[in-house]
LUMLUM-896342 format. One record per residue (C-alpha): residue number from 0; x, y, z. Coordinates in nm, 3 decimals. Last residue first. Layout:
BEGIN
PT   num        xx        yy        zz
PT   NUM         X         Y         Z
...
//
This chain:
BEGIN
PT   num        xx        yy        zz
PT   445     1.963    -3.055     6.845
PT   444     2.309    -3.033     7.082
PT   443     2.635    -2.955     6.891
PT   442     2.891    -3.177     6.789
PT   441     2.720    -3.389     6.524
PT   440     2.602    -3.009     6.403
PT   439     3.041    -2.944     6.315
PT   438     3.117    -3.273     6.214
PT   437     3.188    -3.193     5.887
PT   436     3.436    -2.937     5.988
PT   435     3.443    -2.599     6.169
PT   434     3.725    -2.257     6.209
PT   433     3.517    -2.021     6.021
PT   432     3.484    -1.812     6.382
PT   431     3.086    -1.799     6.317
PT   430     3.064    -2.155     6.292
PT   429     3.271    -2.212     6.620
PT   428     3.047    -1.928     6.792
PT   427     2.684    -2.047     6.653
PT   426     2.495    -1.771     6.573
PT   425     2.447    -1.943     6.232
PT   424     2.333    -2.249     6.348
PT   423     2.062    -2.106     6.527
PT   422     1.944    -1.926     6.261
PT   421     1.984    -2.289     6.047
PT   420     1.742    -2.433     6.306
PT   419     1.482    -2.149     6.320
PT   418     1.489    -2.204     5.925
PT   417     1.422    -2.565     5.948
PT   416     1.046    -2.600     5.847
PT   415     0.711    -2.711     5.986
PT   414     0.366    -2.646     5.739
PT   413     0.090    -2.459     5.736
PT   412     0.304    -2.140     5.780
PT   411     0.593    -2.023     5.593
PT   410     0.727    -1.670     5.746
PT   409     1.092    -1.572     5.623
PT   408     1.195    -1.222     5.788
PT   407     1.425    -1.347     6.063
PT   406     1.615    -1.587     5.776
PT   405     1.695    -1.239     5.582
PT   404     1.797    -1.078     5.910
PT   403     2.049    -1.418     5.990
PT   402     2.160    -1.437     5.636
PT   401     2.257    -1.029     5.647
PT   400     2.420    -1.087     5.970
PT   399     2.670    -1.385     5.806
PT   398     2.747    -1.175     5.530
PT   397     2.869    -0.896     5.696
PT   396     3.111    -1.153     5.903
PT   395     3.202    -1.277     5.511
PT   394     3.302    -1.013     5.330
PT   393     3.138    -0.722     5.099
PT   392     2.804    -0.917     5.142
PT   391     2.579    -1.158     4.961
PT   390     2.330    -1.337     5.081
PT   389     2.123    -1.678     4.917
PT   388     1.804    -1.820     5.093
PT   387     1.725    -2.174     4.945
PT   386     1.376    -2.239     4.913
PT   385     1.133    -2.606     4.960
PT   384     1.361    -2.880     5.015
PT   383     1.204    -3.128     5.169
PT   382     1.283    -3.365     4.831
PT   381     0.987    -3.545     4.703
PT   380     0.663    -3.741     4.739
PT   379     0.571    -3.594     5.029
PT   378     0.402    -3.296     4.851
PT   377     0.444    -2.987     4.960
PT   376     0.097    -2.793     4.837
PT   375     0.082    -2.444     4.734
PT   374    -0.197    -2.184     4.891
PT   373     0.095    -1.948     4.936
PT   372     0.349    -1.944     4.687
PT   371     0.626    -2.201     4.648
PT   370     0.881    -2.240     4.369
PT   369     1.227    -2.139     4.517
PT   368     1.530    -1.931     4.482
PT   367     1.568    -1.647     4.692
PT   366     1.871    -1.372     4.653
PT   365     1.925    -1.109     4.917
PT   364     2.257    -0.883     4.820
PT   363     2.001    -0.568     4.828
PT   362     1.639    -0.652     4.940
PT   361     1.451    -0.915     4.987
PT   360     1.286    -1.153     5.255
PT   359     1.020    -1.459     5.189
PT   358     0.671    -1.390     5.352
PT   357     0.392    -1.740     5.291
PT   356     0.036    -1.804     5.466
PT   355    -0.099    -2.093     5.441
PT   354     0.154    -2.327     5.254
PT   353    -0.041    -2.679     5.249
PT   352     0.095    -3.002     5.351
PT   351     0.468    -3.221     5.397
PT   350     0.641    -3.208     5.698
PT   349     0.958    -3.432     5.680
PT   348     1.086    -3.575     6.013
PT   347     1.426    -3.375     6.096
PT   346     1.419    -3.571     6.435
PT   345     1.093    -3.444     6.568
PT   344     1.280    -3.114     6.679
PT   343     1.419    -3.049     6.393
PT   342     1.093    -3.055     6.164
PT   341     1.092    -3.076     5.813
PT   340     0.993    -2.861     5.508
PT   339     1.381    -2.752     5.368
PT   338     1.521    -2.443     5.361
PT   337     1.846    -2.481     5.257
PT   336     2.070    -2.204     5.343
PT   335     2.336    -2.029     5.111
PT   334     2.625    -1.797     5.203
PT   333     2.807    -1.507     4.974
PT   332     3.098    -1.324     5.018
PT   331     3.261    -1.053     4.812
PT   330     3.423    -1.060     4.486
PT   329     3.597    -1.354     4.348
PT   328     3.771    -1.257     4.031
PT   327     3.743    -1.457     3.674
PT   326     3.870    -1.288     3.347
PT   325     4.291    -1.446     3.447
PT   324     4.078    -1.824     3.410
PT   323     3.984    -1.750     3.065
PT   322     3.663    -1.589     2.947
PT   321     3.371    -1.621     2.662
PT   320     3.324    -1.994     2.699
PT   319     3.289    -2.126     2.375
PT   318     2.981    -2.192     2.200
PT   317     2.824    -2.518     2.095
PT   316     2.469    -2.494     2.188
PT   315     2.608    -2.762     2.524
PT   314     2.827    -2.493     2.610
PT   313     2.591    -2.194     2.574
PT   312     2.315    -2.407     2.779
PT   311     2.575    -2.467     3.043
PT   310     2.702    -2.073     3.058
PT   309     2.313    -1.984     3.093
PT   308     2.272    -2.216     3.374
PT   307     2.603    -2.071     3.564
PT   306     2.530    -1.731     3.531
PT   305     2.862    -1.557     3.645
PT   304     2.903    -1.273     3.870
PT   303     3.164    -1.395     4.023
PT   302     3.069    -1.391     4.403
PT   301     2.660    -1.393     4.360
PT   300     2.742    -1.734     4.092
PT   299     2.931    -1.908     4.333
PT   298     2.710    -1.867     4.612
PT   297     2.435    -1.973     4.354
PT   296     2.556    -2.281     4.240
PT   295     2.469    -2.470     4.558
PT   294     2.178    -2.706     4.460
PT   293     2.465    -2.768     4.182
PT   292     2.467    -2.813     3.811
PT   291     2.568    -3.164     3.663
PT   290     2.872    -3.393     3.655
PT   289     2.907    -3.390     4.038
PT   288     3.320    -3.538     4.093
PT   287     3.433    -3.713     4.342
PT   286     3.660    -3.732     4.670
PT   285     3.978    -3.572     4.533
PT   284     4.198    -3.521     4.862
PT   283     4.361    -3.190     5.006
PT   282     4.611    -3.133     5.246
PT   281     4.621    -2.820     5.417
PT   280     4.724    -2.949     5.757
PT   279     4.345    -2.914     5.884
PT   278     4.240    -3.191     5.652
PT   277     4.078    -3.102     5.317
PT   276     3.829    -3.356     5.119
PT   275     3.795    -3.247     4.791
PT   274     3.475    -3.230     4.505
PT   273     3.517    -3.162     4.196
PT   272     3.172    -2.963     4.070
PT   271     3.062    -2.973     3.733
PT   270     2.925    -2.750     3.448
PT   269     3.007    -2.845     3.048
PT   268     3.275    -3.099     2.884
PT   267     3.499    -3.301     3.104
PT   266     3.725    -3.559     2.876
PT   265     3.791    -3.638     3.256
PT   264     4.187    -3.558     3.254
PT   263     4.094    -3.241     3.189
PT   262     3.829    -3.230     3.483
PT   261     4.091    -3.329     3.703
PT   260     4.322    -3.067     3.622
PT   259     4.131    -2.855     3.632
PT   258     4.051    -2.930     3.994
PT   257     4.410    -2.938     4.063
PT   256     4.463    -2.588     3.930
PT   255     4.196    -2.464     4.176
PT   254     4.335    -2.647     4.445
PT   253     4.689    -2.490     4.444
PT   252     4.522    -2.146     4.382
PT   251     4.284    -2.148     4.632
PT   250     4.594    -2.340     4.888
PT   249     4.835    -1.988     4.819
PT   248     4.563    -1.771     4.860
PT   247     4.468    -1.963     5.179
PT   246     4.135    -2.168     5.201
PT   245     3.977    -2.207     5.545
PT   244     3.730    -1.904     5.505
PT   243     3.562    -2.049     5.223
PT   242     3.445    -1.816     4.924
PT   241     3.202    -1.926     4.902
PT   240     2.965    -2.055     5.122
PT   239     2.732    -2.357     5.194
PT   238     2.502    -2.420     5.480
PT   237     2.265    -2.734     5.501
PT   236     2.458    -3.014     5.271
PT   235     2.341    -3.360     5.347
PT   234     2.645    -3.621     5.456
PT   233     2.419    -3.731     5.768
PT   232     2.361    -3.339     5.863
PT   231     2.601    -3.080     5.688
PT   230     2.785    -2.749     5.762
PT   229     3.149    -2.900     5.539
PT   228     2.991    -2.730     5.209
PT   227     3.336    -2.442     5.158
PT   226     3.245    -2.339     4.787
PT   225     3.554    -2.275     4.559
PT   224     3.669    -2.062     4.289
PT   223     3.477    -2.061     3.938
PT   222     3.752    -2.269     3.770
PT   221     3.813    -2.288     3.411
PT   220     3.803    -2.550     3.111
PT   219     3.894    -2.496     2.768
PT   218     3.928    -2.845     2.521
PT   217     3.715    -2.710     2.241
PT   216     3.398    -2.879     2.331
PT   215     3.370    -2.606     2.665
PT   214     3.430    -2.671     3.069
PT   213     3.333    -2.506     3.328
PT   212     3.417    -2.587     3.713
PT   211     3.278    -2.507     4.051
PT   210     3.559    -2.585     4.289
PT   209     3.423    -2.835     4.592
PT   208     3.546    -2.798     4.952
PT   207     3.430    -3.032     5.220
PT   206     3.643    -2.998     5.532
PT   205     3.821    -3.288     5.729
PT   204     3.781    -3.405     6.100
PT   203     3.803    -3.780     6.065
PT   202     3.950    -3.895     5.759
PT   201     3.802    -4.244     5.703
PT   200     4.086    -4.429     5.483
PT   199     3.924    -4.545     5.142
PT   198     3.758    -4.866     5.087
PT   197     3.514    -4.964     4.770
PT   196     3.180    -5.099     4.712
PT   195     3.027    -5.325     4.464
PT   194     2.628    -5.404     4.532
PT   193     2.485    -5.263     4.288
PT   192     2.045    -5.186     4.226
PT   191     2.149    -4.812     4.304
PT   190     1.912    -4.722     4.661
PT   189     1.845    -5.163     4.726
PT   188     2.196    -5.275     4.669
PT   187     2.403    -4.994     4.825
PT   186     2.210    -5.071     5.119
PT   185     2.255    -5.416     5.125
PT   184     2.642    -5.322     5.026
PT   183     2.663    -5.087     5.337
PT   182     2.492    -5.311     5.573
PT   181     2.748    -5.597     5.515
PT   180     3.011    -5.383     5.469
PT   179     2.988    -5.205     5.873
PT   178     2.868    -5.578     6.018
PT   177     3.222    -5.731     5.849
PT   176     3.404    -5.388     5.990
PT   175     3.302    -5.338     6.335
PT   174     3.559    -5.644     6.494
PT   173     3.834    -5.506     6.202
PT   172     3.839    -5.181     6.459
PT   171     3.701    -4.855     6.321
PT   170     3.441    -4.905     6.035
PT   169     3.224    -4.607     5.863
PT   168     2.926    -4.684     5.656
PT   167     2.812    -4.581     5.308
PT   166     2.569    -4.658     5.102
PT   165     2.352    -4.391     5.088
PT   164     2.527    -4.045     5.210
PT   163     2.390    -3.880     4.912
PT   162     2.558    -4.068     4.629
PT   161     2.654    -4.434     4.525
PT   160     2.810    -4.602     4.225
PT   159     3.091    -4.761     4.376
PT   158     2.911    -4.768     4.740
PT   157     3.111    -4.685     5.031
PT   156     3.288    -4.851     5.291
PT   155     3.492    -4.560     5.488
PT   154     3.776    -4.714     5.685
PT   153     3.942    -4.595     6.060
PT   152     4.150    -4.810     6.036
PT   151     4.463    -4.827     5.834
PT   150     4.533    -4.860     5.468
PT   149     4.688    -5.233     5.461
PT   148     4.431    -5.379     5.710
PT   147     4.139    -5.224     5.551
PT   146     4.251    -5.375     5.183
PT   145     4.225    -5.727     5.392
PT   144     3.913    -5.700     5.550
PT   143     3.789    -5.603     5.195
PT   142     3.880    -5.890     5.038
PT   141     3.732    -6.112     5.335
PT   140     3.385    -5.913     5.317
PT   139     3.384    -5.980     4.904
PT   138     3.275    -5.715     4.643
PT   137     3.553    -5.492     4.620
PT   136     3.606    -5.255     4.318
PT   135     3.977    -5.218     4.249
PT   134     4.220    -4.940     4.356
PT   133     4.126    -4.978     4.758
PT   132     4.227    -4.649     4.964
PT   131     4.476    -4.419     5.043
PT   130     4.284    -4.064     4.958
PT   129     4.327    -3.911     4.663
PT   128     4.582    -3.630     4.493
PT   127     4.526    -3.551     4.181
PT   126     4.823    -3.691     3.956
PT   125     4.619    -3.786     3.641
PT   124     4.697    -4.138     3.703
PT   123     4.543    -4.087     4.057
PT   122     4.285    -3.913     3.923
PT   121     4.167    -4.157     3.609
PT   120     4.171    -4.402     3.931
PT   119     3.943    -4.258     4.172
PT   118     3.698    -4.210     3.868
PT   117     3.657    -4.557     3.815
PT   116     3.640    -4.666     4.169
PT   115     3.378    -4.330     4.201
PT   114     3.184    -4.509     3.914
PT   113     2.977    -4.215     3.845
PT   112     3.303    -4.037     3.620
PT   111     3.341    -4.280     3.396
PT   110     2.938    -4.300     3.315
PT   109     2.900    -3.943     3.360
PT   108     3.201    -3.931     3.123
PT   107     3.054    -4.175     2.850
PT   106     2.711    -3.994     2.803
PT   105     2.836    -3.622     2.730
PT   104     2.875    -3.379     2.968
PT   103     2.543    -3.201     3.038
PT   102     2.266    -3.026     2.861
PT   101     2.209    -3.307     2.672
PT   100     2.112    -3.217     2.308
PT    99     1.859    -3.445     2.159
PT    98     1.953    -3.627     1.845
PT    97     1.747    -3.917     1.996
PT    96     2.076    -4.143     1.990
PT    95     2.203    -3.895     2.220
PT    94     1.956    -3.788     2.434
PT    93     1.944    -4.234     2.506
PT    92     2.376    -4.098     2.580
PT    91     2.255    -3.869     2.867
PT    90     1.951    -4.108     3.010
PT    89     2.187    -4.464     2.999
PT    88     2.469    -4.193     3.123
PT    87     2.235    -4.082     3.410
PT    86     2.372    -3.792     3.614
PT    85     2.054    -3.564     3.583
PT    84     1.813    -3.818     3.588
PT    83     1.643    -3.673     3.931
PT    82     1.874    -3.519     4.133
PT    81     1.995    -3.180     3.968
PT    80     1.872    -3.007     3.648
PT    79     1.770    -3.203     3.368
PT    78     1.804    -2.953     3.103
PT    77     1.686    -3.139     2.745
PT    76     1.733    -2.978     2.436
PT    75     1.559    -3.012     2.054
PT    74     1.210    -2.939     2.193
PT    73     0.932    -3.032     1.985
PT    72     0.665    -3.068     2.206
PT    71     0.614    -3.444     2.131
PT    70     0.967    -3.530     2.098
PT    69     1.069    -3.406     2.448
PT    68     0.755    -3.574     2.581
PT    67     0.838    -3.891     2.439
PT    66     1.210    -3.854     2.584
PT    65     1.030    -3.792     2.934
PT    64     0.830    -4.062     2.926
PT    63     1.059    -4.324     2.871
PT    62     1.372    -4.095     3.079
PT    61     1.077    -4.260     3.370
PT    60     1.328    -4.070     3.685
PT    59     1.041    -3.776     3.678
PT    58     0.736    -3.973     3.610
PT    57     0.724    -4.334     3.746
PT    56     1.003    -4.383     3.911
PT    55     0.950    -4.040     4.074
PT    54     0.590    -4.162     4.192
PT    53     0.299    -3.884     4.197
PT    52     0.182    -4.007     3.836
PT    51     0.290    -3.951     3.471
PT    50     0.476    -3.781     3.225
PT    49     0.228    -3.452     3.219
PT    48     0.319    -3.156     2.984
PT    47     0.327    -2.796     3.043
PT    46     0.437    -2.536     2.717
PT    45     0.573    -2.183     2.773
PT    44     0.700    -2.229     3.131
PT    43     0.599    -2.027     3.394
PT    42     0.287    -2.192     3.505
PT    41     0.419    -2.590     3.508
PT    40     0.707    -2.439     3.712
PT    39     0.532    -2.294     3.985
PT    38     0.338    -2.622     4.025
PT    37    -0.073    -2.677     4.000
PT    36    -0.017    -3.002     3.819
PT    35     0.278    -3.164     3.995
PT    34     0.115    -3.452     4.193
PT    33     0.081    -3.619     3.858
PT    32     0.379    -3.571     3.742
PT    31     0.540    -3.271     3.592
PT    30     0.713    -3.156     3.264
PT    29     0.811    -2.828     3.176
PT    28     0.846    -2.690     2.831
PT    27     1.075    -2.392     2.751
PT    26     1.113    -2.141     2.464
PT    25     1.442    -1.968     2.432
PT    24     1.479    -1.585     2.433
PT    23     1.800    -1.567     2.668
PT    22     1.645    -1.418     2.936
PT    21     1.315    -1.688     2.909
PT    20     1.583    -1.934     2.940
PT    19     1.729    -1.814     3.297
PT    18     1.369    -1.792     3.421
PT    17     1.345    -2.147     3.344
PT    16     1.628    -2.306     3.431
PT    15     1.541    -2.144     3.778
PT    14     1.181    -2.238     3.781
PT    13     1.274    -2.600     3.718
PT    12     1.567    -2.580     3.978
PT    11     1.291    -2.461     4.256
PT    10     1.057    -2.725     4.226
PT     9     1.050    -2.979     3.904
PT     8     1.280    -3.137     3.696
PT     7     1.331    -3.273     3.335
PT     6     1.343    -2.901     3.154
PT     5     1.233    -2.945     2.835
PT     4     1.454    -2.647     2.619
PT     3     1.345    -2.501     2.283
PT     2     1.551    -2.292     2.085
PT     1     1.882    -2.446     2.031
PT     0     2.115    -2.325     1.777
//
């Protein structure tokens, strides 16, 4: 039975895990660098511990420092959260040999499941459907001229073991493609310390959709319905909703049992996200799989009423999920914006510095997760992210005015932040209609 959890995080996440650990009677520890000392999540949790200074390599991403502090307090789990160390099979299966529980799937899966050539594959045999694109990990310019020739241009290059648009570069003509890989696999090089890259056909006006998926140690795994996460800027989520309003019955259902698919085929044990690619005709692509929790969770958690933090920490104690896939029922509609501390008129430049003054909405079907409080510092050290504003409402128009009233209410001064931007966003007519891709902001005006 576990009853004490070191959350490897910070910000909002930290407080989450958290608050949803406090409801279940388990004792917590945070851990924070340097920079971190006067935190939200430092203050909430039952025991505080220091693994180092401002730098993530040095605190946060140091699994060194973190595993001592795990032994020190005495805490027999470890919750990393997202970002961070969170899909790190050398960090999962070092839990491991510690006789730590990893709240997480276990070491060899991340590992499977990271290396997108890897994971691309155990797909394909699986029968998920995946976009045309290279079966082996390329390495050379001339090898990968080649592979581009025989699945059609436009090509995405993007790194094996990449993530968050790094990595990744878009060719269309074999002139733009040498430059396009070269960058790419520098890139790829200096963000993961790799430089092997693979080719897939560049689908150019698709939709993100990702089913939230559970998964216990005794082979039962569910879907939690989909999130629709195609309102991004340079392959970084900004709006997410569930359910999506591109999805038939028919396609939900068609989708959903291909995601479980996938995660069967995966050995997957625990929360994780498998993400799809869908193109206007209804066709739908595997594009990868998240094997931890999701900035996103929420929308899926306000539509089924599900705690997705305390399901992983029941999964990872052991327990079996409590429901099949006939328990789960999507109710209502529920949208998520990132609030992040930048500025959109200086080109998204990040605005780190001192919360002055601080108002953050409520009310019925308004949900905020975040750790700031006026007087708080932003430090640049990290992630803009600073809140995400979560709605629900009985469907998805009502929705859409309760995000904009919530976002009309938020006041953070001292420093510069996006929530003018994603107002503006919303009142958008093409979002509104439901009928956008992922190219939706590149087609708007800043």
């Amino acid at each position: 039975m576990i009853k004490k959890i070191l959350i490897a995080n910070r910000g909002e996440i930290a407080v989450r895990i958290i608050r949803a650990c406090r409801e279940m009677g388990i004792e917590t520890v945070a851990v924070y660098s340097e920079a971190d000392a006067e935190a939200l999540h430092t203050k909430l949790a039952d025991e505080a511990v220091c693994i180092g200074p401002a730098q993530s390599s040095q605190s946060y991403l140091s699994m060194e420092n973190i595993i001592s502090a795990t032994v020190v307090s005495g805490a027999d789990a470890i919750h990393p959260g997202f970002g961070f160390l969170s899909e790190n099979s050398k960090f999962a299966e070092l839990c491991e040999q510690c006789g730590i529980t990893f709240i997480g799937p276990p070491a060899n899966v991340i590992a499977k499941l990271g290396n997108k050539q890897e994971a691309r594959n155990t797909m394909e045999a699986a029968g998920v459907p995946v976009i045309p694109g290279s079966k082996e990990p390329v390495c050379e310019v001339h090898t990968g001229l080649l592979l581009a020739r025989e699945i059609g241009y436009p090509v995405i290059i993007k790194a094996a073991l990449g993530g968050g648009g790094k990595g990744m570069r878009v060719a269309y003509s074999e002139e733009e493609f040498t430059q396009s890989f070269q960058t790419a696999q520098k890139e790829s090089q200096m963000a993961f310390g790799d430089d092997t890259m693979y080719i897939e056909h560049f689908m150019e006006e698709p939709r993100h959709i990702e089913f939230q998926i559970l998964a216990d140690s005794y082979g039962n795994v569910v879907h939690l319905g989909e999130r629709d996460c195609s309102i991004q800027r340079n392959h970084q989520k900004m709006i997410e909703e569930a359910p999506s309003a591109a999805l038939s019955s028919k396609l939900r259902k068609k989708m959903g049992e291909a995601a479980v698919k996938a995660a069967k085929a995966a050995g997957y044990v625990n929360a994780g996200t498998i993400e799809f690619l869908l193109e206007n005709n209804d066709a739908f692509y595997f594009m990868e799989m998240n094997t931890r929790i999701q900035v996103e969770h929420p929308v899926t958690e306000w539509v089924t009423g599900i705690d997705l933090i305390k399901e992983q920490i029941r999964i990872a104690d052991g327990q079996k999920l409590s429901f099949t896939q006939q328990d789960i029922e999507i109710n209502g509609h529920a949208i998520e914006c990132r609030i992040n501390a930048e500025n959109p008129e200086k080109g998204f430049r990040p605005s780190p510095g001192t919360i002055t003054d601080l108002h953050l909405p409520g009310g019925k079907g308004i949900r905020v997760d975040s750790a700031i409080y006026s007087g708080c510092s932003i430090s640049p050290y990290y992630d803009s992210m600073v809140a995400k504003l979560i709605v629900w409402a009985k469907n998805r128009d009502e929705a859409i005015q309760k995000m904009q009233s919530a976002l009309g209410e938020v006041i953070i001064e001292g420093i510069d932040t996006n929530v003018d931007y994603l107002y503006e966003l919303l009142n958008n007519p093409v979002y509104q209609s439901g009928e956008f891709n992922v190219n939706f902001i590149d087609t708007i005006k800043h």
